[in-house]
Every structure is written in structure tokens, then in C-alpha cells.
C-alpha positions, 0 to 999 in steps of 0.5 A: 510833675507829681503833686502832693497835698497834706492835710489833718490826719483822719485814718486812726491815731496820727502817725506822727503824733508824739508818744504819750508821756508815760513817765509824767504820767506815772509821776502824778499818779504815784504822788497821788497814791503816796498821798493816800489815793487808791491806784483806781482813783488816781488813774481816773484823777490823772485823766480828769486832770489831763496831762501837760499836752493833753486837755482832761476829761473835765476841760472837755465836759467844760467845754461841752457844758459851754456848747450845750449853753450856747445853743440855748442862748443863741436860738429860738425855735419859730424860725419856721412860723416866722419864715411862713409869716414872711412869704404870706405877707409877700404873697399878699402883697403881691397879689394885692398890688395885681389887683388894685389897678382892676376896677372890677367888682372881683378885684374888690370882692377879692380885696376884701377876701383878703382882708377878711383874712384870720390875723394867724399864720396857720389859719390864714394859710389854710383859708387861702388853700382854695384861693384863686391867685392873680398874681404868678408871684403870689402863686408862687410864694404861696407855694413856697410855703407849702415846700418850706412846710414840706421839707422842714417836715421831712428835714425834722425826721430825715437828717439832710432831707432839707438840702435835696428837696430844694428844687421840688418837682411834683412827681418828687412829692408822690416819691416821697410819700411812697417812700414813707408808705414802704417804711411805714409797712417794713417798720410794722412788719418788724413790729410785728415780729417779722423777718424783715432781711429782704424787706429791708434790702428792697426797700434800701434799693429803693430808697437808699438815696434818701438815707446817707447813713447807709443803715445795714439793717432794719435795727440800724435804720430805727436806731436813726429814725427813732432818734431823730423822731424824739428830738422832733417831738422834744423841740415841740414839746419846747414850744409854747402851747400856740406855737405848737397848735400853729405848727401842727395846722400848718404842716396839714398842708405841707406839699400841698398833700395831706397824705404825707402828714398822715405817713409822717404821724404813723411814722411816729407812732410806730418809731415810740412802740419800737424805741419807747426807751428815747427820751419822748417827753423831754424839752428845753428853753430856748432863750436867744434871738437867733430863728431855727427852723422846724429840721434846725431845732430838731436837730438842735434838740438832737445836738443837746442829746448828743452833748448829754451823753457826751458827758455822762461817757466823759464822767465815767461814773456808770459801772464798767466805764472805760474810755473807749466808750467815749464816741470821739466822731461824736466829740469831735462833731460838737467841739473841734478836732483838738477834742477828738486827739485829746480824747484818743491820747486820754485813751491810749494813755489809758491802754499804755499804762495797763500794756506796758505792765505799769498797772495791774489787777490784784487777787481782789480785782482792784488796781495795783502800781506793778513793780515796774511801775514802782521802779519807775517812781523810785528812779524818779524818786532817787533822781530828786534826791541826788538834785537836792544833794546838789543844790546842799553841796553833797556828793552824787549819790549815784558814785557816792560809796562806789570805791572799792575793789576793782570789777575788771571792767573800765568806763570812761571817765565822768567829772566827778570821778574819784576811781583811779585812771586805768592807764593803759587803757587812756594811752592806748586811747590817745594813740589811737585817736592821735595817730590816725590823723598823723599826728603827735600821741597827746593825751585829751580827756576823751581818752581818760579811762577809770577803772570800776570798782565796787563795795563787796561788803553788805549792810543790813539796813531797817529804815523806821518810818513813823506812820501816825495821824501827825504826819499826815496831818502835818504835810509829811506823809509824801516826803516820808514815802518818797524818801523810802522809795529813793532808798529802796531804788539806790540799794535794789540798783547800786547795792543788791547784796544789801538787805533793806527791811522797811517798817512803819509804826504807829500804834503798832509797828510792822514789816512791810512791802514798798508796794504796801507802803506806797499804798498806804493811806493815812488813818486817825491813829493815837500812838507811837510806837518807836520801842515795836519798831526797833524790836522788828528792827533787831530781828532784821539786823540778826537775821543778817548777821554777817552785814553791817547795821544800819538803823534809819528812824524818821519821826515827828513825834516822841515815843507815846506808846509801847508794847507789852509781852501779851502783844498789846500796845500801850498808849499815853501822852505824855509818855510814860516812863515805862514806853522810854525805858522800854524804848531807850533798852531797845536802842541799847539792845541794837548798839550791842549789835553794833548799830548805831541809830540815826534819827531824822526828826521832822518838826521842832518839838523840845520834847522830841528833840532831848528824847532823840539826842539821847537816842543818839548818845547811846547808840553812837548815832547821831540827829538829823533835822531836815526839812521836808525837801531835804528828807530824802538826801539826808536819809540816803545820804546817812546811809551812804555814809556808813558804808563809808565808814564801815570800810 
């Protein structure tokens, strides 16, 4: 019988992983850049935050910051003194329990041999090196000392080490130093400006075993070596000035053969002449109660290092940053896999958003929203219109206006439909859904048809947007635009013979793009122009003659500035005479033209309030006073109603 296990997925992305929610995605980096964000910062906003499904790059560094601190509070760096402390008093012991029942003038000459001893570790062990043992036990845990010395020497430059000299042999030794005799010569052969290809390949065959990271080259084996080195030399420089002199006099006799102490330093040197950009002299405190020995500190050092660059590819702050530099097996060695998949899915999100063409580069190299993008945030803007329509009792905007002159083409029918049945077509439906069971033509909703109509006749539409330091201040600056983003969605998707100008004003009025608009940042500007942007509003309505008018203005602010022949605008407040007459002849002007002007005013000042009511007087139009979450209904919602009432 076949048997299969299942475990976390390793080999890339996970296969079964959801796709990463581009729509959410888009949403939130469109609210930032309609509240006056670039589209570069609010990508990198976005990934800093993170997504419903997936920690940000700040959630990650926190964590790393967290792991960082814990390895300082938790450990100290003499667990390799304490260890040698320990089996020297076990060897004394021993030996001097061997020689108390020994009434010999040796066994008291011994005693006091013993006694005699220096009260420090390293100086006591080396008075020992000559001592004749009695004792097999203290032998032996003498000798202990001199392989715990060994591998922690060796397990502080070679990551592993440690675990394969556990059962030191004595040939094992002599490998060793060999060993560091070849890598030594290779290192100075490619210090010298050598070719050290064969070199290399020799000395792999050789000594491949006491290298797991399988290096391809010499380049790929300082790399390891040289880093490894620096965190040794950065935990002994965290070490207090006698922890260091009595590390350095132990390790003398580390496997009892001095030679290797002498490769290991020519190791170090030659490693800082060909890496001198590691970080050689730095250090860190240590504050807890836990011991690390002298290959554990090294690479807690090494984990610290690890945790410090970590964080500075999650910042992102150098130039040309991206989120594949982040080392996510690294990530992951420090944090947990949760780390490592967010980490990717910030990635892809990343790539998706450039791939799938909702970013782009504009001609001066900076990000842009792409017009597909900018569809995307219209249907999202337009589908929170038709919600808010709801909740107020409106119609649905997307069948609002719709009646009219048939297409030719019929749907099925949809509650709320007004469009008349196609009667043919929902009979011929129920007889074919009734007769194949045998039984009676009865008619079900399922078979209603309606027949698809259409408005033929086109409107032109100028919506004026007030742009002035006000809104922005105020809290109206998003709406504004979402509200120009769900109008331009309907008309571009339910009525494409409409002719939609958009114009924002402040000091000065202008014709601008969706994109532009969206873009548009908030600035400190005294002014407001309405009397320019009705002028631009005209010259919108007679370029589309042949269309019905449509004049949307939303403002908080009464008229404070005008513009004059010579194309200066004209500042006061209060506002002069001069800026409303001016002003109320450019509403006369477009009621000529047959447009009536219909005014969203935001806020509640009495002064804007008259000002406005008279607007609606004599243009025929009329005063809307929504709050902010009703801005974008009521805009499309007059628009609708219109058309309505043109045809």
C-alpha cells in the first residue's frame, strides 16, 4: 500500500497559496495617492503596512528588533571559561580524593602542588600542562579541557565544527592543523593575486568535509570564513579585558598542540587583509544569565549581524532598493516561516502590481497609477456610490437612466428592473424549461426576459472641483476626488458618448486629467476661483454643442478671486463685488447655453449658502448639501437626473 506524507511547502512559492489580493491593494494605494501621496511612496506605505493577510515590512523589522533584543538579554559570553572552570575543579577533585589515602611524601608533595595552584583558570591550567595525573579520571577531565578549548576554537571559525570533533581522535588533531596549513597557504596564494582554481579544487577534495556550505570558489569560501572570523573577533571585543587575557592564555592549549593556535591567528590575519570591509571592531552587551560558549557567541555575534542587515533590506531606504533583496532563508533562519511567505507575498505583490500594468514608469522615471489601474479605483470608487445610493433610498445607479431605445438585445430579468418583458422570449423560455419535464407551460421568474435599452442622446458634462487650501485642511480632499473618480467610471462605462471635462480651481482654474487629479497634492493656496472655472466650463459646453449641458460644481468656500483679461487672478476676502459680478455673469452666460448649475456645497457657511442659492436662481439649477459620504451619490445621482430630465 502506497503511502504519502505532506508537509510545508519549501520549493518556491506555495502552489496552493491564495493570489495575492491585488484589488485590496490597489484601494489602499489609491486612498493614499488621493490624499496627496506619490504613487512611490504609497506602494512603499502599502508594504510597510502590510495587507489584511500579510505582516508589513514594519511588523517584520519589529519582530527582528524583538530577536535582536532577546539574544542580549538572555546570554552572556564566559560560558566557555565557566565550562573549563568547571571540569578543572572536577580534575582536582578527583585527583586529590586519588591521593589523600597515600601516606607518601609524594602524595603530600602533590597536595601541595595542587594548592599551590594560581586561583585563575587560564593560569592554573597552564601550571598543570607538565603534571603527572594519578588520578584516570582527572587525566581525563583535564583532557576534556583541552578538546572543549579545541572545538570551541574551531567552532568560532568553522560553523558546525563543534558537532563533528565530539569524539576527538588523536590522528583527528594532526587532520585539523593540516587542514588550516592548506587554507592558510591558498588564502595567501589569492592574496598574492594568484589563480587559485586548482588550488581550490585540491583543497576541497581534501577538506571538503569540514566545509557544509560546499563553497564553488575561493571568493565563496573567504565570503564564509571572513564573516564568520568578524563575529569571533567582535564577541572578544565584547568581552571584558580579563575575560579576553583568559581566553587567549587558554586557548594556547587548545588540543594540547599550540600549532593550531598559531594557523588559527595566521587564519585571522590573512582573512582581515582580504575582507578588511567586515565589521572587525564592533561589539555588543551582553546582559543576561544564560552561558555561551566561545562557537555559541561567535555566532550570536553572527546572528546580530545577520538581524542588522536584515533590517536595513526590509527599510528599503538605500538607492535602487527592491524587495527581492531581502534574504528571505536568512528571514526565515531568525524569525519562523510565517516571516519568510509574508516576505515573498510583499514581493509578489510587489511584481504583480508592476506585471499586471497597474503601475507604470512616467517619461521623468517616477511611478504613475496606469489607466488600468485607474479603472480599477473608479469601479471601486462608483461601486461605494451605488452603497451609499442605497442606504438614502436612491435608485441603482448602474440601471438609473438606462431606459430608452431598444438595443435588440435581451437579459434576463434582475429585481429592480423597469425595462419592459420581451414576451416572446419568456415564453419560449418557460416552454422550454416546463416541457422537457412533462409537464404544464407555467410561467417562473426564471423565464422573464427584458428587453436592453439605451440613452442615444449625449450630454456634455463639466464637473468643477474646488481645490483650495480648505478642503484639504478640512477633510474634503479624498471625497472630492473619489467623487470625480465614480463619475468618470459611470460615463466612460454606461455612457461613452458622454463628454466628461473635469477642472479643478483654486487661485487659478484648469482642465485636467483623471490621472492628474487623482495625483494631485494639496497645497497652501488663497483663492477661489469659481468665476475661471465656469469660463472653462463654457468653453467645454460649446465645443459639444450638440449635447445636452451639464454644470456640476463642488465648493466650500464663496467666490474670493477672480480673473482679469490679462490672465491675472484677482485675490480678496471678503470677496469683492467685482469677483461675484463677474462670477454670477459667467452663470448667466452658461444658462444661455442651457445649462443649469447645480451646486454641492460642503460645510455650512451663511455666506456661501446665499451666494449659492442665488447661483441656483438664475441658472435653473439647484443646492445640494451632502456630507462627506454622500458627496459621491448625490454628484452622480444629479447627473443621472438630467439626463432623466432632458429626454
Amino acid at each position: 500500500m502506497t503511502r504519502f506524507s505532506y508537509g510545508p511547502w519549501h520549493d518556491g512559492p506555495d502552489p496552493l497559496a491564495p493570489p495575492v489580493d491585488l484589488r485590496d491593494a490597489l484601494d489602499a494605494i489609491g486612498q493614499d495617492v488621493m490624499d496627496g501621496r506619490s504613487p512611490r511612496s504609497a506602494l512603499d506605505e502599502l508594504l510597510r503596512r502590510g495587507t489584511r493577510s500579510t505582516s508589513g515590512l514594519d511588523e517584520l523589522t519589529r519582530r527582528l528588533w524583538q530577536r535582536r533584543s532577546q539574544i542580549q538579554r538572555r546570554h552572556n559570553l564566559d560560558g566557555t571559561l565557566r565550562q573549563v572552570r568547571e571540569l578543572l575543579d572536577e580534575a582536582l577533585r578527583a585527583e586529590k580524593a586519588e591521593l589523600f589515602p597515600d601516606p607518601s611524601d609524594d602524595a603530600r608533595f602533590r597536595e601541595a602542588q595542587l594548592d599551590a595552584l594560581p586561583s585563575g583558570t587560564a593560569a592554573a591550567v597552564r601550571e598543570l600542562q607538565e603534571y603527572d595525573w594519578r588520578s584516570d579520571e582527572a587525566r581525563e577531565s583535564y583532557r576534556k579541557i583541552q578538546d572543549l578549548l579545541g572545538q570551541e576554537l574551531m567552532e568560532s571559525r568553522f560553523q558546525g565544527m563543534k558537532q563533528a570533533l565530539q569524539n576527538m581522535r588523536p590522528e583527528d588533531t594532526e587532520r585539523i592543523r593540516q587542514m588550516m596549513a592548506d587554507l592558510n597557504d591558498l588564502l595567501l596564494s589569492h592574496l598574492r593575486g594568484e589563480d587559485t582554481t586548482a588550488q581550490f579544487d585540491d583543497f576541497m577534495r581534501k577538506h571538503g568535509e569540514f566545509f557544509p556550505e560546499n563553497p564553488r570558489n575561493t571568493e565563496e569560501l573567504i565570503d564564509a570564513l571572513a564573516a564568520r572570523a568578524a563575529a569571533a573577533q567582535r564577541m572578544m571585543n565584547s568581552m571584558s579585558a580579563e575575560q579576553r587575557a583568559e581566553l587567549a592564555e587558554l586557548m594556547a592549549g587548545a588540543f594540547g598542540d599550540p600549532r593550531l593556535v598559531e594557523q588559527v591567528a595566521s587564519l585571522d590575519a590573512n582573512l582581515r587583509a582580504l575582507r578588511p570591509g567586515e565589521d572587525w571592531t564592533g561589539s555588543a552587551r551582553f546582559r543576561g544569565n544564560q552561558p555561551l560558549g566561545l562557537g555559541e557567541g561567535a555566532q550570536a555575534m553572527a546572528d546580530l549581524a545577520e538581524i542588522d542587515a536584515l533590517a536595513e533590506q526590509l527599510a528599503q531606504s538605500y538607492p535602487g532598493a527592491r524587495l527581492e533583496d531581502i534574504d528571505v532563508e536568512a528571514l526565515e533562519r531568525q524569525l519562523d516561516d510565517d516571516a519568510a511567505v509574508d516576505a515573498r507575498r510583499l514581493s509578489e505583490l510587489e511584481r504583480e502590481l508592476r506585471a499586471q500594468g497597474l503601475l507604470e514608469r512616467a517619461p521623468d522615471g517616477s511611478l504613475r497609477l496606469s489607466p488600468k489601474a485607474l479603472r480599477r479605483l473608479g469601479q471601486t470608487a462608483l461601486r461605494d456610490v451605488v452603497n451609499a445610493a442605497h442606504r438614502q433610498g436612491q435608485r441603482d445607479a448602474r440601471n438609473a437612466g438606462a431606459a430608452g431605445e431598444p438595443t435588440g438585445s435581451t437579459r434576463p430579468w434582475q429585481f429592480g428592473d423597469t425595462e419592459p418583458w420581451d414576451t416572446s422570449r419568456t415564453v419560449r423560455n418557460a416552454v422550454l424549461r416546463t416541457t422537457s419535464t412533462g409537464g404544464a407551460v407555467s410561467l417562473d421568474v426564471v423565464d422573464v426576459e427584458v428587453v436592453e435599452t439605451e440613452q442615444r442622446a449625449r450630454a456634455a458634462v463639466a464637473l468643477c472641483v474646488d481645490t483650495s487650501w480648505s478642503m484639504v485642511q478640512d477633510g474634503r480632499w479624498v471625497p472630492m476626488k473619489r467623487t470625480a473618480l465614480a463619475l468618470h467610471q459611470l460615463i466612460t462605462t454606461r455612457f461613452r458618448t458622454d463628454a466628461l471635462q473635469l477642472i479643478t480651481f483654486g487661485r487659478h482654474a484648469r482642465s485636467v486629467e483623471l490621472a492628474e487629479l487623482v495625483g494631485l497634492e494639496g497645497v497652501w493656496e488663497q483663492g477661489t476661483n469659481l468665476h475661471h472655472a465656469l469660463l472653462l466650463a463654457a468653453r467645454h459646453l460649446r465645443r459639444h454643442s450638440d449635447a445636452h449641458p451639464v454644470v456640476l460644481v463642488v465648493t466650500d468656500g464663496e467666490p474670493t478671486a477672480h480673473l482679469e483679461r490679462d490672465g491675472e487672478a484677482v485675490f480678496d476676502y471678503p470677496p469683492l463685488p467685482e469677483t461675484l459680478r463677474k462670477t454670477i455673469a459667467e452663470v448667466d452666460a452658461l444658462a444661455k447655453l442651457g445649462a443649469s448649475v447645480t451646486v454641492f456645497m460642503l460645510g455650512d457657511d451663511p455666506s456661501l449658502a446665499r451666494f449659492v442659492d442665488l447661483i441656483a436662481r438664475r441658472s435653473g439649477g439647484r443646492v445640494v448639501n451632502p456630507d462627506l459620504d454622500g458627496l459621491g451619490a448625490a454628484v452622480v445621482g444629479d447627473y443621472l437626473r438630467n439626463r432623466r430630465t432632458r429626454h
